[in-house]
C-alpha positions in Angstrom: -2.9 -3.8 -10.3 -3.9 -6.0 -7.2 -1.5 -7.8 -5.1 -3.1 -11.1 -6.4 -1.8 -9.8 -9.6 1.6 -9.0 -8.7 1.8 -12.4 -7.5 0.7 -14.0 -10.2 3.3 -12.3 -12.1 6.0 -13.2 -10.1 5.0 -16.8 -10.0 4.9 -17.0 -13.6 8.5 -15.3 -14.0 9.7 -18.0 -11.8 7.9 -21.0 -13.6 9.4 -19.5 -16.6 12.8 -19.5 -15.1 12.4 -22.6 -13.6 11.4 -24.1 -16.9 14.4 -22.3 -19.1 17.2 -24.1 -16.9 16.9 -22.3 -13.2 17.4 -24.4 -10.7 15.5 -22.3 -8.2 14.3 -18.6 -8.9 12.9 -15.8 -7.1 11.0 -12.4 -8.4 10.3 -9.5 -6.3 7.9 -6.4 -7.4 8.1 -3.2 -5.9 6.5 -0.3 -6.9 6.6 3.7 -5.5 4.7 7.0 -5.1 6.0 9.7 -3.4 5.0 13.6 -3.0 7.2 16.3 -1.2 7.5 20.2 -1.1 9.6 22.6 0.3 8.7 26.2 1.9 11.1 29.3 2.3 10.8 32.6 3.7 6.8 32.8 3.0 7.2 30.9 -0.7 7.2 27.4 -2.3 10.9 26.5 -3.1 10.1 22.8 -4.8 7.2 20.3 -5.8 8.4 17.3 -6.5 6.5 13.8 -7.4 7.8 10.7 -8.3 6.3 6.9 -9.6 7.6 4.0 -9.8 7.2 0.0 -11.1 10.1 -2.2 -10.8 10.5 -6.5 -11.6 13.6 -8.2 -10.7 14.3 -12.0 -11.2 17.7 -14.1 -9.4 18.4 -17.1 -10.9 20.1 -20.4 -9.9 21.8 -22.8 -11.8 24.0 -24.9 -9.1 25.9 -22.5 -7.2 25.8 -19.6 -9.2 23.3 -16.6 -9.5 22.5 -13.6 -11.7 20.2 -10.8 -11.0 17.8 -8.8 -14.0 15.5 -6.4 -13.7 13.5 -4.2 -15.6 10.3 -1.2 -15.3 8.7 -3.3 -18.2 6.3 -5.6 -17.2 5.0 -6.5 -20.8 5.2 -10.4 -21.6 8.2 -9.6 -24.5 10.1 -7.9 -21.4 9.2 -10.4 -19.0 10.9 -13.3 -21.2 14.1 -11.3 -22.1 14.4 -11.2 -18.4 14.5 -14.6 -18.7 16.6 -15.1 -20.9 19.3 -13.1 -20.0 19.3 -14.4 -16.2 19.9 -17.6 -17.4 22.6 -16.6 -19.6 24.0 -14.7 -17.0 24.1 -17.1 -14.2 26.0 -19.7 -16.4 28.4 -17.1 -17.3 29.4 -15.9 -13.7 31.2 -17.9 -11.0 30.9 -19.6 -8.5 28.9 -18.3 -5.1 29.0 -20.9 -2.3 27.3 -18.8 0.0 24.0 -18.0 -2.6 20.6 -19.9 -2.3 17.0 -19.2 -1.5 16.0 -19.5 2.4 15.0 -22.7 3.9 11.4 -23.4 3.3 10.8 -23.7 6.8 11.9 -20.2 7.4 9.5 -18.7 5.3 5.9 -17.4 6.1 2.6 -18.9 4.6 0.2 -17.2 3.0 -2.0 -16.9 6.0 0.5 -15.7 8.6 1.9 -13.0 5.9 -2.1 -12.0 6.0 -2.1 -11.6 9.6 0.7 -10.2 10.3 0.0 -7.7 7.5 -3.4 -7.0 9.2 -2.1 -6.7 12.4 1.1 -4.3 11.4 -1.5 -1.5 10.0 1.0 0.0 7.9 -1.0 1.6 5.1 -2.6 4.7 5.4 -5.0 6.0 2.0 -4.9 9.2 2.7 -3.4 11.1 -0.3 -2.5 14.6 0.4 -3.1 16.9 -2.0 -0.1 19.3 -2.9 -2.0 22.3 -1.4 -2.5 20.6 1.4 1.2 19.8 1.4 2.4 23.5 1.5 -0.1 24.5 3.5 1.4 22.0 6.2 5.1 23.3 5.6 3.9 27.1 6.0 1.8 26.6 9.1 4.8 24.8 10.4 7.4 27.8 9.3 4.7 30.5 10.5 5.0 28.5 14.3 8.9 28.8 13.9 9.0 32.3 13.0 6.6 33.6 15.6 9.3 32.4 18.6 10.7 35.5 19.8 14.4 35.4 18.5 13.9 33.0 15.5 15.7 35.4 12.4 14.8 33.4 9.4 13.5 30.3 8.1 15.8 27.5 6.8 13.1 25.8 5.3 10.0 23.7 5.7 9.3 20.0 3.7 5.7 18.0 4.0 5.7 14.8 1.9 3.9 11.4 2.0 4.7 8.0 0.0 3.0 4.8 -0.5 4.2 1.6 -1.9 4.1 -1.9 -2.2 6.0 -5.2 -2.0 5.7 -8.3 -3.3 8.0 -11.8 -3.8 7.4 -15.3 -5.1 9.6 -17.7 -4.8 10.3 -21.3 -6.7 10.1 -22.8 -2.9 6.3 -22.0 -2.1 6.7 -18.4 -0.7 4.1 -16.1 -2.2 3.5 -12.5 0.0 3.5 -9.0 -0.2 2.5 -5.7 1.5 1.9 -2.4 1.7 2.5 0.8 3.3 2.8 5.0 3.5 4.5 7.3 5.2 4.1 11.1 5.9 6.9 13.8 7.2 7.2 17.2 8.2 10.0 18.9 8.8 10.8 22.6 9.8 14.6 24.5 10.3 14.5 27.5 12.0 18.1 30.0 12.5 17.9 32.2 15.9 20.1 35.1 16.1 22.5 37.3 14.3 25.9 37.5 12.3 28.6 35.4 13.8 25.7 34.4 16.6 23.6 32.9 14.6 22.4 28.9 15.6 20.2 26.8 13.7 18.0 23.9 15.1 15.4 21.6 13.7 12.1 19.4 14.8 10.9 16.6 12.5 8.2 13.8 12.7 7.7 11.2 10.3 4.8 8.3 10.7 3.1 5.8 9.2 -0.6 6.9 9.6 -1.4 10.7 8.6 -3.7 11.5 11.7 -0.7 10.6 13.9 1.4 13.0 12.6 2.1 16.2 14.9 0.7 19.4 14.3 2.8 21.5 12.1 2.7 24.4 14.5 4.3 22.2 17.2 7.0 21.4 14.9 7.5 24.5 13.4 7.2 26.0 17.3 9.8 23.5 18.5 12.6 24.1 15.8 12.3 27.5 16.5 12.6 27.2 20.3 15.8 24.8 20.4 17.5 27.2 17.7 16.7 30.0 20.2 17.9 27.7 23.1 21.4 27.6 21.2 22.4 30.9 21.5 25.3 32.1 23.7 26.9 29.3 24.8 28.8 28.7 27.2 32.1 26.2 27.6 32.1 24.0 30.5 34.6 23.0 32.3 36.3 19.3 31.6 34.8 16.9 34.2 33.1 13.5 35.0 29.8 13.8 34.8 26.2 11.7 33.6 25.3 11.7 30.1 21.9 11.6 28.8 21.6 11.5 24.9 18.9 13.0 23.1 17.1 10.7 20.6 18.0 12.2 18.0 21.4 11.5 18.3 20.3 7.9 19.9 19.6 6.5 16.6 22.7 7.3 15.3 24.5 5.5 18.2 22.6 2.0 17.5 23.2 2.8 13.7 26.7 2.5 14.5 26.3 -0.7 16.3 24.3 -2.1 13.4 26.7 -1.8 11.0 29.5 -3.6 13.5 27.2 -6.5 13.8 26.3 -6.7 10.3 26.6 -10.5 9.2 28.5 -9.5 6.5 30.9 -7.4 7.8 31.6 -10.5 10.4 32.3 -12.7 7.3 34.5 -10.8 5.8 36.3 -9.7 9.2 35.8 -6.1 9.0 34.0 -5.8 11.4 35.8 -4.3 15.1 33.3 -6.7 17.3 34.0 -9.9 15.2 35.4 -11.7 18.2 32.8 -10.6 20.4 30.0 -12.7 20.5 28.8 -13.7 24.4 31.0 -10.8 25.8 29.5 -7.5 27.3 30.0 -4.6 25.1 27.2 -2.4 27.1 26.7 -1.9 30.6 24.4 -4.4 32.6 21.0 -3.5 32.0 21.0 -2.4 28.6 18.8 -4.2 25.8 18.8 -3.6 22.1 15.6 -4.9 20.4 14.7 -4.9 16.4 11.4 -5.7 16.3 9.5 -5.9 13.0 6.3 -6.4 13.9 5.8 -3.5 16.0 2.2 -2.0 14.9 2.5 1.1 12.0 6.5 0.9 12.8 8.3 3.2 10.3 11.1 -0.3 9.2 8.2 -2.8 10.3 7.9 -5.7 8.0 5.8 -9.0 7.9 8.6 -10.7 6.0 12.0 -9.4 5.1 13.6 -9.7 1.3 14.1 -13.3 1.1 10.7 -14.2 2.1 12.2 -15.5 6.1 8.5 -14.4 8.3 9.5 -11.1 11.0 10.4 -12.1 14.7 11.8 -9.8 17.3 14.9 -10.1 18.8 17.7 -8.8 20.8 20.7 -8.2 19.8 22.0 -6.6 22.9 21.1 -8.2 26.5 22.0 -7.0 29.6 24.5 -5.8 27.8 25.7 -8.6 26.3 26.3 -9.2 22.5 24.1 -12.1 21.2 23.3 -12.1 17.9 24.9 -10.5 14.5 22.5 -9.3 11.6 22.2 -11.8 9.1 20.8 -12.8 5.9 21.0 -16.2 4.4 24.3 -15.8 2.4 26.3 -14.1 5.9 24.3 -16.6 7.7 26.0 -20.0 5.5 29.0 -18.3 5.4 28.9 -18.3 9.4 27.5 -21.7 10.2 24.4 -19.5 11.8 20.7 -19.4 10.8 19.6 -16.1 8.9 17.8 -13.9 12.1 15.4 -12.2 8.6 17.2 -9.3 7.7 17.5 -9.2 4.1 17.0 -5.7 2.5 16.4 -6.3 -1.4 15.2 -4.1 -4.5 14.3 -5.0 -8.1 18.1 -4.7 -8.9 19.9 -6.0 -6.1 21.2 -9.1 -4.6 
């Protein structure tokens, strides 16, 4: 099916909801194709593929909501989801928090397109599983041929597409779509009680701009090899400089802290931080959506509220939490577009 035909869809499921008592409604469609397999020791371990096509509907009446979904898109399935949303939603309680966004947070139909055009972030390359293990042996063939790489821990090549799409009963119509291709390679260097194991990995949005499997098979295999003997160093004072695979985990940390909902509910160790420096001058923290083929880049997030960057961090200074429209109400704070939803989820 098109896009235009996803949206279609949705819009119906929400005139149908709007029509069977909802006072406001919204349907996402997403839908899933991913390839992957794994290499060992000069032999295929796993081929895996997996499809998928998923509808869900949330439903208003007042100030309580209900959530359906369903892999049936048939018209029978389509007005049982319905159905039961509505019945659901009367049943539940009270959510003061719940709603749709503010209309004039969400994208039109032409920024969506542009900024869709401009984000690049579907590739139609489709691998072929050959050419999948072919790709995860080159890359263990590069590991293995570093002089004091022992074994192989494995190799994975994969790709995925999918697409995106959400209607909702306050004008928004959009959706997208995107791929993604990885390689990965773990090599062990030594022997016995000696042994160290290492990694490399790359993961894009494009397939042309993924590395070479010999350079990532080649670099697991020389940082396992780099791990061996160490050596304990003294306690002192000294410069650190993280590498970036560790970096991500760092800000993932600080993500969840400044989580909107985490705020609300006071969980959250820099709820009574806001305005104060928590990092030292000159550091910045940017999310930015719209960055070109970004692997988390999005023209709109799951509510339908249009992608803008922004800092969290500046200059060290805390100046915004992660919200979506519900943290956001429940703050007295404007939703900064970071809604994550699926078929089945709120």
């Amino acid at each position: 099916m098109t896009q235009q035909n996803d949206l279609d869809l949705l819009a119906d499921l929400v005139a149908r909801a709007r029509t069977a008592g909802a006072d406001a409604a919204d349907a996402i469609l997403t839908e899933s194709l991913s390839s992957g397999v794994s290499w060992r020791m000069g032999k295929p371990e796993d081929v895996e593929r997996s499809e998928s096509r998923d509808v869900g509907l949330r439903v208003f009446v007042g100030q309580r909501q209900a959530l359906t979904s369903s892999s049936d898109t048939s018209p029978a399935a389509l007005a049982e989801l319905v159905e039961r949303g509505i019945a659901m939603a009367r049943a539940v309680p009270e959510d003061r928090w719940c709603g749709l966004a503010d209309p004039e947070l969400l994208g039109s139909a032409e920024e969506v397109a542009r900024l869709t055009a401009e984000l690049d972030l579907r590739d139609d390359a489709e691998p072929s599983t050959e050419e999948l293990i072919a790709m995860a042996r080159a890359a263990e063939e590069a590991a293995m041929a570093v002089d004091g790489v022992t074994k192989s821990d494995g190799a994975s090549a994969g790709f995925g597409s999918g697409r995106v799409a959400l209607a909702t009963s306050t004008g928004f119509a959009g959706g997208y779509a995107g791929s993604h291709y990885h390689l990965a390679m773990s090599a062990i260097a030594g022997e016995g009680l000696g042994m160290e194991r290492d990694s490399d990995y790359d993961a894009v949005r494009h397939l042309r701009n993924l590395d070479a499997a010999e350079k990532i098979g080649r670099t697991a295999g020389e940082r396992a090899v780099a791990r061996l003997k160490p050596r304990k160093v003294g306690s002192r004072k000294v410069p650190v400089v993280f590498d970036r695979r560790v970096a991500g985990s760092l800000l993932g940390h600080l993500a969840g802290a400044i989580n909107g909902q985490a705020v609300a509910r006071g969980t959250s160790f820099l709820r009574d931080r806001m305005g104060q420096r928590i990092f030292a001058e000159g550091i910045t923290v940017t999310d930015d959506p719209l960055r070109p083929r970004g692997l988390r880049s999005r023209p709109f997030d799951g509510e339908g509220v249009i992608g803008r960057s922004r800092d969290f961090i500046s200059d060290g200074v805390l100046t915004s939490w992660v919200l979506d429209c519900g943290s956001a109400r429940q703050l007295g704070l404007q939703t900064t577009g970071h809604a994550s939803r699926s078929a089945g989820g709120p």
